[in-house]
VMD Tcl script that builds the backbone (N, CA, C; Angstrom):
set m [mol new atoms 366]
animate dup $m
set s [atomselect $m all]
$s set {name element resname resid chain x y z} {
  {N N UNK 1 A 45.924 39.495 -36.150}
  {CA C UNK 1 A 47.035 39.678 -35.238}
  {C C UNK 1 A 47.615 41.071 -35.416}
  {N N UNK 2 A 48.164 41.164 -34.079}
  {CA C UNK 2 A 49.000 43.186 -34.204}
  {C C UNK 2 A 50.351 42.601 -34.861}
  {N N UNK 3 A 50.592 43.589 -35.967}
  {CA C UNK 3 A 51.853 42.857 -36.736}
  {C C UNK 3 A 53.249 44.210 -36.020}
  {N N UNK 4 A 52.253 45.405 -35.581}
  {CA C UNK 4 A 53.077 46.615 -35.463}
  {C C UNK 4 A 53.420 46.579 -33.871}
  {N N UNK 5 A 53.229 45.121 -33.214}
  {CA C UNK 5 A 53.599 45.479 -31.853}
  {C C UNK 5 A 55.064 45.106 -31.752}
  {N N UNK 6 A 55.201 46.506 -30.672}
  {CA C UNK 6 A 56.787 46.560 -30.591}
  {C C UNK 6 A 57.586 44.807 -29.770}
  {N N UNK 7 A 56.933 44.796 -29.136}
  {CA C UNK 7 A 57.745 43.504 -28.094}
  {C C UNK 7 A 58.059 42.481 -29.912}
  {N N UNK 8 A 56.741 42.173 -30.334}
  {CA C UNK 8 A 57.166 41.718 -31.674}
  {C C UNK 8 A 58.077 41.667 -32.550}
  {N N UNK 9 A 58.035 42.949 -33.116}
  {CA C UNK 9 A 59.214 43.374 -33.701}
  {C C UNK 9 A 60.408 43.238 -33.203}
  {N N UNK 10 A 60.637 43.460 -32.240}
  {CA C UNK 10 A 61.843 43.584 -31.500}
  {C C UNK 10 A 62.735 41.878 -31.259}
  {N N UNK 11 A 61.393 40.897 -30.885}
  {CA C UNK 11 A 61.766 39.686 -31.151}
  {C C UNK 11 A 62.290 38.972 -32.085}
  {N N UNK 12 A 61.758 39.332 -33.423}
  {CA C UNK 12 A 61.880 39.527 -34.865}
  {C C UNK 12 A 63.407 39.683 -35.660}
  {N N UNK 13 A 63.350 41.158 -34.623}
  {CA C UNK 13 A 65.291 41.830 -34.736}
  {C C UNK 13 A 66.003 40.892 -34.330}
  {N N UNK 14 A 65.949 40.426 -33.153}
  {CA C UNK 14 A 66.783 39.542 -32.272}
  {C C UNK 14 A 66.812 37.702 -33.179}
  {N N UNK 15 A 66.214 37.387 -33.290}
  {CA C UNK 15 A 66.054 36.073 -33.786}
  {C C UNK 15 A 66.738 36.262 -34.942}
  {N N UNK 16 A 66.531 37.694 -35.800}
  {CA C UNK 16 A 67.233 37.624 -37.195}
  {C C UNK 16 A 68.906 37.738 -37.079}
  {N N UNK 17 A 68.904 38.343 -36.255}
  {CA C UNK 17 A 70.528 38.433 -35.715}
  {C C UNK 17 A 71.402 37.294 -35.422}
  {N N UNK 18 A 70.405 36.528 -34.414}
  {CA C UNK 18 A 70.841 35.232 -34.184}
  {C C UNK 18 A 71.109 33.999 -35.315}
  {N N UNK 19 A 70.490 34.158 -36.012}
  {CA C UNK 19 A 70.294 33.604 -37.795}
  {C C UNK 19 A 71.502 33.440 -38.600}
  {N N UNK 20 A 71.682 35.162 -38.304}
  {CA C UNK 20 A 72.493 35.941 -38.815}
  {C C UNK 20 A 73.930 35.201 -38.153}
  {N N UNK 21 A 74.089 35.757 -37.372}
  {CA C UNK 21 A 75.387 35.103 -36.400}
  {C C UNK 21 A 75.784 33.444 -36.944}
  {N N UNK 22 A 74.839 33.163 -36.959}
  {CA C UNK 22 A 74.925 31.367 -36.977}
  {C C UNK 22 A 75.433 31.142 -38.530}
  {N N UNK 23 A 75.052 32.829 -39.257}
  {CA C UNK 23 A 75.728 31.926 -41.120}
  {C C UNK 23 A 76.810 32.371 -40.775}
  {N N UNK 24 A 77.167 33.376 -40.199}
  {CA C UNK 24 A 78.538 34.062 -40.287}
  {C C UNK 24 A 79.810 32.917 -39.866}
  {N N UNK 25 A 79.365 32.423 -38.265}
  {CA C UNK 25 A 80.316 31.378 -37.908}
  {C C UNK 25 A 80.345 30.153 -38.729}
  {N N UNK 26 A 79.048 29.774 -39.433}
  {CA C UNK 26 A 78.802 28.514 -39.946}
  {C C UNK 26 A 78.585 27.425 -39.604}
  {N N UNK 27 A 77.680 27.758 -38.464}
  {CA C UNK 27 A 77.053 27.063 -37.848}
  {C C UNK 27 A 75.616 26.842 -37.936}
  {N N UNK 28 A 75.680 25.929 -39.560}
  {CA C UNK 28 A 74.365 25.655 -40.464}
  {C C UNK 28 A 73.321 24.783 -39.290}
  {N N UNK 29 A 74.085 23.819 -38.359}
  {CA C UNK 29 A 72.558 23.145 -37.937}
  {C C UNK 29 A 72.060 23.392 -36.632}
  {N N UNK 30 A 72.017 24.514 -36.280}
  {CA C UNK 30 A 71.057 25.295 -35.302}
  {C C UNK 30 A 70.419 26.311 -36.592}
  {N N UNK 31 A 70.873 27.157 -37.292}
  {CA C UNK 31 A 69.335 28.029 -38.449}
  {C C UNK 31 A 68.019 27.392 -38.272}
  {N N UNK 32 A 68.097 26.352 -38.813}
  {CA C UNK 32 A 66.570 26.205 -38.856}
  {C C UNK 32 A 65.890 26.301 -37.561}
  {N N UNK 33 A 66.720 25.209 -36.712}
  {CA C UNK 33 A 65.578 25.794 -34.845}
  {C C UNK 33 A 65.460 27.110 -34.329}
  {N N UNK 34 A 66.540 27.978 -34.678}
  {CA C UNK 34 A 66.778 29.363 -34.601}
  {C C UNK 34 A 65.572 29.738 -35.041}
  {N N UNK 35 A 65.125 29.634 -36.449}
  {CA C UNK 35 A 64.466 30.097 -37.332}
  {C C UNK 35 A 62.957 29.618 -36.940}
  {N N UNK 36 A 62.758 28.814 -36.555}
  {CA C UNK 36 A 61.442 28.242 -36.200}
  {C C UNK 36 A 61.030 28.633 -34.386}
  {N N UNK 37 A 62.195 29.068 -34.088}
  {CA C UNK 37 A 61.698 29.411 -32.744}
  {C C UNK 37 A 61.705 30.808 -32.379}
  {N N UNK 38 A 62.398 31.659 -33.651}
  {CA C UNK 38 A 61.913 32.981 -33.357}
  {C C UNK 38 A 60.093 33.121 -34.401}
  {N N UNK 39 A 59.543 32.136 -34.996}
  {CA C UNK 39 A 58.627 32.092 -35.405}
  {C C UNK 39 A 57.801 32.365 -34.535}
  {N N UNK 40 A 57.880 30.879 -33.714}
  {CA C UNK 40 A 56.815 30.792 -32.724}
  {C C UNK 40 A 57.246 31.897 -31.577}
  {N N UNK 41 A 58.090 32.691 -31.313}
  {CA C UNK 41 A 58.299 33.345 -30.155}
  {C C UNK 41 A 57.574 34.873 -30.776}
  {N N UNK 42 A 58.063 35.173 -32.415}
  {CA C UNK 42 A 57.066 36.648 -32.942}
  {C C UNK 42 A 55.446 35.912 -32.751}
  {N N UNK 43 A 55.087 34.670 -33.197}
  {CA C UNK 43 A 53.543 34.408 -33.366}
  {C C UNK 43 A 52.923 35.415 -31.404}
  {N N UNK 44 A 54.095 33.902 -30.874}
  {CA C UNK 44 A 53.355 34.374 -28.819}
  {C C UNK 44 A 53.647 35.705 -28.892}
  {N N UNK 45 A 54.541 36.815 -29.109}
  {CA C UNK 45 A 54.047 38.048 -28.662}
  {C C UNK 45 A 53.032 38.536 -29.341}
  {N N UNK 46 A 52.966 38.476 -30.929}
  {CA C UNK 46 A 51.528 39.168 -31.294}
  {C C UNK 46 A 50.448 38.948 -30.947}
  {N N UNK 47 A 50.108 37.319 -30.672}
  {CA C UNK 47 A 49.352 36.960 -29.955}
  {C C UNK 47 A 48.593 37.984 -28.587}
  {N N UNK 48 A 49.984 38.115 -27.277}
  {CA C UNK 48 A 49.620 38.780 -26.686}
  {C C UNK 48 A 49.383 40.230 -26.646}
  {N N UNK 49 A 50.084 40.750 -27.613}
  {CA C UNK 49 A 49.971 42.480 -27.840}
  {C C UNK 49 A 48.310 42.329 -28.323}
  {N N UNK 50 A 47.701 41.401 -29.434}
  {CA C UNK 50 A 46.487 41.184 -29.669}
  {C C UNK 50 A 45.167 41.393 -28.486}
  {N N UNK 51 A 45.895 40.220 -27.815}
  {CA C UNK 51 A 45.122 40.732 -26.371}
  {C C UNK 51 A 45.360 41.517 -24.942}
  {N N UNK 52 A 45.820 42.427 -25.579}
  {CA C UNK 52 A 45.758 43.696 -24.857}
  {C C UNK 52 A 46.867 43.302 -23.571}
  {N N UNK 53 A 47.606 42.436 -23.915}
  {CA C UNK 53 A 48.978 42.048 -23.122}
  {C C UNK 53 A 50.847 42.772 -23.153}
  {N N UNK 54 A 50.258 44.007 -23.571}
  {CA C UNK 54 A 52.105 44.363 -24.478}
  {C C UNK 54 A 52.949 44.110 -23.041}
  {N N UNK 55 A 52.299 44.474 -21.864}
  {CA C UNK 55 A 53.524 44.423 -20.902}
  {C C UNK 55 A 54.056 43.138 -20.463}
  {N N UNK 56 A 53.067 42.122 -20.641}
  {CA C UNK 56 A 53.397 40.495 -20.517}
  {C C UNK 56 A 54.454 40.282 -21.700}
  {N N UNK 57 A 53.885 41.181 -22.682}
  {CA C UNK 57 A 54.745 40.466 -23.584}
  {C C UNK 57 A 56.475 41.216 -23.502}
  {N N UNK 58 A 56.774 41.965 -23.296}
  {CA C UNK 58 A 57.871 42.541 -22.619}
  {C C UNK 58 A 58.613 41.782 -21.513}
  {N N UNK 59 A 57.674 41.521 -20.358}
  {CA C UNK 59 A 58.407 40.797 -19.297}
  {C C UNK 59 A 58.875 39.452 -19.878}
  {N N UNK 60 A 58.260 38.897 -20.821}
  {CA C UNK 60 A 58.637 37.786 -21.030}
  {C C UNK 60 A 59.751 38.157 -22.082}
  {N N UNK 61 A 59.564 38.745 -22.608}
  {CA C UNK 61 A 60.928 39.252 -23.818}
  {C C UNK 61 A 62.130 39.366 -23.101}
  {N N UNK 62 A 62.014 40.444 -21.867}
  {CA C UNK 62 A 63.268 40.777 -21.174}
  {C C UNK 62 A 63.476 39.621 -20.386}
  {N N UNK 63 A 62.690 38.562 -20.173}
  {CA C UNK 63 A 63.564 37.704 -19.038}
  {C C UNK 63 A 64.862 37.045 -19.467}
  {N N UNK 64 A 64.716 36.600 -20.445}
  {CA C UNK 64 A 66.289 35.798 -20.648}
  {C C UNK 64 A 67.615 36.952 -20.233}
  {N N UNK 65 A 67.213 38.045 -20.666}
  {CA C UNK 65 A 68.506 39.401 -20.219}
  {C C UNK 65 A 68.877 39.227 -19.382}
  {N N UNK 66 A 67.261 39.420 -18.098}
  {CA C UNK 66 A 67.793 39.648 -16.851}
  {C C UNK 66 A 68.261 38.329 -16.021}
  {N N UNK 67 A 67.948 37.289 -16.754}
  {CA C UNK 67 A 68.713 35.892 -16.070}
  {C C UNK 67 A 70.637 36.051 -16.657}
  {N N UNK 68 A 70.466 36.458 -17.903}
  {CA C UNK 68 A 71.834 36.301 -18.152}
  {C C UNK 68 A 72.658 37.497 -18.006}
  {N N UNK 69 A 72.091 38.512 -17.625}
  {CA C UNK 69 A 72.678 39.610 -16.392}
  {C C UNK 69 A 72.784 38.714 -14.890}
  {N N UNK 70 A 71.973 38.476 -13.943}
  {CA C UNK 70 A 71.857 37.778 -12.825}
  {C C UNK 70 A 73.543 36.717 -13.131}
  {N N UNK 71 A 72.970 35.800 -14.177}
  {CA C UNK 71 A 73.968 34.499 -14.290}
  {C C UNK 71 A 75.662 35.355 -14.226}
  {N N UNK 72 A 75.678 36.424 -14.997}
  {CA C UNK 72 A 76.949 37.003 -15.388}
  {C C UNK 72 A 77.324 37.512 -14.067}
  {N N UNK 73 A 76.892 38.633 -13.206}
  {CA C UNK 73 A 76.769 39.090 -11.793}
  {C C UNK 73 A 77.286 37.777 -10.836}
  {N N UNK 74 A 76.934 36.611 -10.701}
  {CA C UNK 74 A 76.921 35.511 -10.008}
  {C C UNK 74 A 78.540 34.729 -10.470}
  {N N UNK 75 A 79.078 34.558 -11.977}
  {CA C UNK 75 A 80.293 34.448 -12.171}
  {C C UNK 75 A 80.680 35.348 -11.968}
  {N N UNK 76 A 80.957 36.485 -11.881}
  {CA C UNK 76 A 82.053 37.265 -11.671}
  {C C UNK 76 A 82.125 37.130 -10.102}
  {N N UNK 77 A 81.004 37.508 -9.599}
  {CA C UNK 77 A 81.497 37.616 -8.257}
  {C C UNK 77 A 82.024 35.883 -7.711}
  {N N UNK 78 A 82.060 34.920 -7.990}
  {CA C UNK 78 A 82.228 33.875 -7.925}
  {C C UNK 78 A 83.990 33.466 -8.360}
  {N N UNK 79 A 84.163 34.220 -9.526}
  {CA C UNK 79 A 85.629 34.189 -10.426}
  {C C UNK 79 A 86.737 35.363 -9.247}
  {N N UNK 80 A 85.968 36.535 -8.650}
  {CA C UNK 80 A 86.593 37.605 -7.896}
  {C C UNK 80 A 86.961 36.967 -6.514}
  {N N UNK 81 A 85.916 36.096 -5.940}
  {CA C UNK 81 A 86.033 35.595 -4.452}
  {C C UNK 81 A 87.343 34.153 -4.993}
  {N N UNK 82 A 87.444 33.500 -6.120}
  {CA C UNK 82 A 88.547 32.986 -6.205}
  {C C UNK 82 A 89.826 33.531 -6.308}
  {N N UNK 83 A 90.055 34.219 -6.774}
  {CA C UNK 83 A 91.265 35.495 -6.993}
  {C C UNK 83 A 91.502 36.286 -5.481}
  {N N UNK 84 A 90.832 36.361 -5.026}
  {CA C UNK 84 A 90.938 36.738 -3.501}
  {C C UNK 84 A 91.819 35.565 -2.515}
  {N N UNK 85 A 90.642 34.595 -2.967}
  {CA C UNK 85 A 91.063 33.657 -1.637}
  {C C UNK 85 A 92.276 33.677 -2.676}
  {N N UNK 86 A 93.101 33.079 -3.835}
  {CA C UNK 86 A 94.156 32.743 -4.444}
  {C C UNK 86 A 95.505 34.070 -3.565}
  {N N UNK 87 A 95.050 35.193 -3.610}
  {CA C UNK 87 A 95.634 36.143 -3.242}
  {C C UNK 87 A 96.190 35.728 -1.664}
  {N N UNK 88 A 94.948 35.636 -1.071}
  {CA C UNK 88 A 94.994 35.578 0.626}
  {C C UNK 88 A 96.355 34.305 0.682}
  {N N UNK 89 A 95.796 33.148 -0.160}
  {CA C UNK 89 A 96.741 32.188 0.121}
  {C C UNK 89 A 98.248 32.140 -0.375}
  {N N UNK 90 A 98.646 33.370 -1.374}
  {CA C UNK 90 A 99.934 33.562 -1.586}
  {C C UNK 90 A 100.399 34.695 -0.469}
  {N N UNK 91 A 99.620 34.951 0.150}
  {CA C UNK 91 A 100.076 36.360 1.317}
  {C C UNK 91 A 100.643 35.158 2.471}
  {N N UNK 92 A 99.664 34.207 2.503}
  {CA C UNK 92 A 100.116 33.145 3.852}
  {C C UNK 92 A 101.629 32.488 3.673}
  {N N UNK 93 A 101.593 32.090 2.145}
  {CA C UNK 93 A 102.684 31.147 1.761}
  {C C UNK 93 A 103.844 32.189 1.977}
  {N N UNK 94 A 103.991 33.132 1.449}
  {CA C UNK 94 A 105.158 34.108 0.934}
  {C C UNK 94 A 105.231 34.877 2.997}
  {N N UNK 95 A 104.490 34.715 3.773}
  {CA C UNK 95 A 104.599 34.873 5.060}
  {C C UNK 95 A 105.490 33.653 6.053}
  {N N UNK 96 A 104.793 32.592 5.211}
  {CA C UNK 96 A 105.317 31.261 6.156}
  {C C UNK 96 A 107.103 31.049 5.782}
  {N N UNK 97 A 107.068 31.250 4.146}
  {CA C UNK 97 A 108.771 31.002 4.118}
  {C C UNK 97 A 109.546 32.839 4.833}
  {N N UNK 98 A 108.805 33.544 4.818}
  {CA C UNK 98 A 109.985 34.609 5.338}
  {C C UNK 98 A 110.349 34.170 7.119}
  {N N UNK 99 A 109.123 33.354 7.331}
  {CA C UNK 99 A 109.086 33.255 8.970}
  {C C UNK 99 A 110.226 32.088 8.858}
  {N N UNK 100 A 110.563 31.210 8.204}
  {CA C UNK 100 A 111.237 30.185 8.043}
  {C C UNK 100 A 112.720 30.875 8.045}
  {N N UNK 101 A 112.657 31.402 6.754}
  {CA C UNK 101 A 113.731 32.070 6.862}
  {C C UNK 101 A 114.710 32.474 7.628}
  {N N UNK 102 A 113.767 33.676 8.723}
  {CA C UNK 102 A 114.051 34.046 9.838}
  {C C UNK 102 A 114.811 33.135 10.729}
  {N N UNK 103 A 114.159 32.293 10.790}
  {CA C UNK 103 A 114.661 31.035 11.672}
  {C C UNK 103 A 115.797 30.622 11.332}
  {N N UNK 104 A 116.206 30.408 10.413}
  {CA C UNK 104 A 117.325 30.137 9.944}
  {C C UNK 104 A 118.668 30.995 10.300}
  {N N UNK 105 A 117.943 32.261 10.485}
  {CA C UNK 105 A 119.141 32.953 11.005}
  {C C UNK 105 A 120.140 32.462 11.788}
  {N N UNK 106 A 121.009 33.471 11.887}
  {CA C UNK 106 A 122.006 33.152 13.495}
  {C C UNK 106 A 121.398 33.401 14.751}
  {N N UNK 107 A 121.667 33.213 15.606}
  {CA C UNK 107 A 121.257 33.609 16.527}
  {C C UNK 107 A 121.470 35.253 17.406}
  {N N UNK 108 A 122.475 35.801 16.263}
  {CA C UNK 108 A 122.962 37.276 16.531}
  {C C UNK 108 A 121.629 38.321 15.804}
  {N N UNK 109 A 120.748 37.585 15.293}
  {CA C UNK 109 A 119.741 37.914 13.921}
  {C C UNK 109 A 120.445 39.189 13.417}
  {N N UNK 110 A 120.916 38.732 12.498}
  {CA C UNK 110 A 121.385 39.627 11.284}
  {C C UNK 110 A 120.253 40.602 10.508}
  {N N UNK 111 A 120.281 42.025 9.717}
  {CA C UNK 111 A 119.509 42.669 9.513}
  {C C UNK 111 A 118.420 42.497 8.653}
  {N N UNK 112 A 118.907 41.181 7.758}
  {CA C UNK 112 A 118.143 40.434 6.621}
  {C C UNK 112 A 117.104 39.829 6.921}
  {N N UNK 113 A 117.044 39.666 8.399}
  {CA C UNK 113 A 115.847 38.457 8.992}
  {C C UNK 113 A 114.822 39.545 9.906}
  {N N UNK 114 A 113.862 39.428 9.659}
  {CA C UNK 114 A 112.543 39.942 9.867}
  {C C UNK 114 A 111.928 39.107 11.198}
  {N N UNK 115 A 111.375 39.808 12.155}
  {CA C UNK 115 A 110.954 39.412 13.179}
  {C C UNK 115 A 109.538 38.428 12.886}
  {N N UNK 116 A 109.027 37.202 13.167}
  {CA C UNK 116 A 107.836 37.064 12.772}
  {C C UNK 116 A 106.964 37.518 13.894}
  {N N UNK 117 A 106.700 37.942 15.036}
  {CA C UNK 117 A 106.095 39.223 14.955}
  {C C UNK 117 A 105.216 39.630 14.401}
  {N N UNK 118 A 106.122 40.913 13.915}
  {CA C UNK 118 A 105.647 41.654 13.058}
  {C C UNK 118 A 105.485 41.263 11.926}
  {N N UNK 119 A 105.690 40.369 11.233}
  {CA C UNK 119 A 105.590 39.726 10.138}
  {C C UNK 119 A 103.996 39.283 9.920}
  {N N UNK 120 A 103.450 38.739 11.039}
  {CA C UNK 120 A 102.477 38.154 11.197}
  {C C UNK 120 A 101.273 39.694 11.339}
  {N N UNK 121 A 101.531 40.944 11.672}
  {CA C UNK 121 A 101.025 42.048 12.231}
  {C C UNK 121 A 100.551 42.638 10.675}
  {N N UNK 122 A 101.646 42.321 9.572}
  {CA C UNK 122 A 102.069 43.181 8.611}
  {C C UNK 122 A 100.861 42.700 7.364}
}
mol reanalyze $m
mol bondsrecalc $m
mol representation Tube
mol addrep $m
């Protein structure tokens, strides 16, 4: 087996980190699957760097990124279109009581009361 292929190594880094992370929080019973699945994940890339695969073995390295780039891209814009509509619907509310308001006036409309109108324009 290629022990010096990079996708390898690099898998290697990552799994040890993850290891790593898991004593720090102390979160003893994921290590071992951690540990056994960056095994088998360094064995499949050397495997393929072996057979003359390094770029397979890359695409498959980078996919989880680019799903959890994609996934992250997809909440935000998802968390932003709520904050919007939340926005839009305090513009309606804070519109509907000034129009109320208005109404309430006298019928001389005093300078305090806002035309709805323009209220509605604004």
């Amino acid at each position: 087996m290629d022990f010096t292929c990079p996708p390898a190594i690099t898998t290697v880094a990552l799994f040890t980190a993850i290891v790593l992370l898991d004593l720090f929080r102390a979160d003893y019973t994921f290590i071992p699957v951690h540990a056994i699945l960056g095994a088998v994940a360094y064995l499949l890339m050397a495997a393929l760097c072996q057979r003359g695969a390094a770029l397979g073995a890359w695409i498959l390295l980078g996919t989880p990124l680019v799903l959890l780039i994609l996934g992250w891209i997809v909440w935000a814009t998802k968390w932003e279109l709520k904050a919007s509509q939340a926005r839009a619907a305090d513009q309606v509310s804070s519109a509907k009581t000034a129009a109320s308001y208005c109404r309430s006036c006298p019928p001389k409309r005093q300078p305090c009361c806002v035309d709805p109108d323009k209220l509605q324009s604004a």
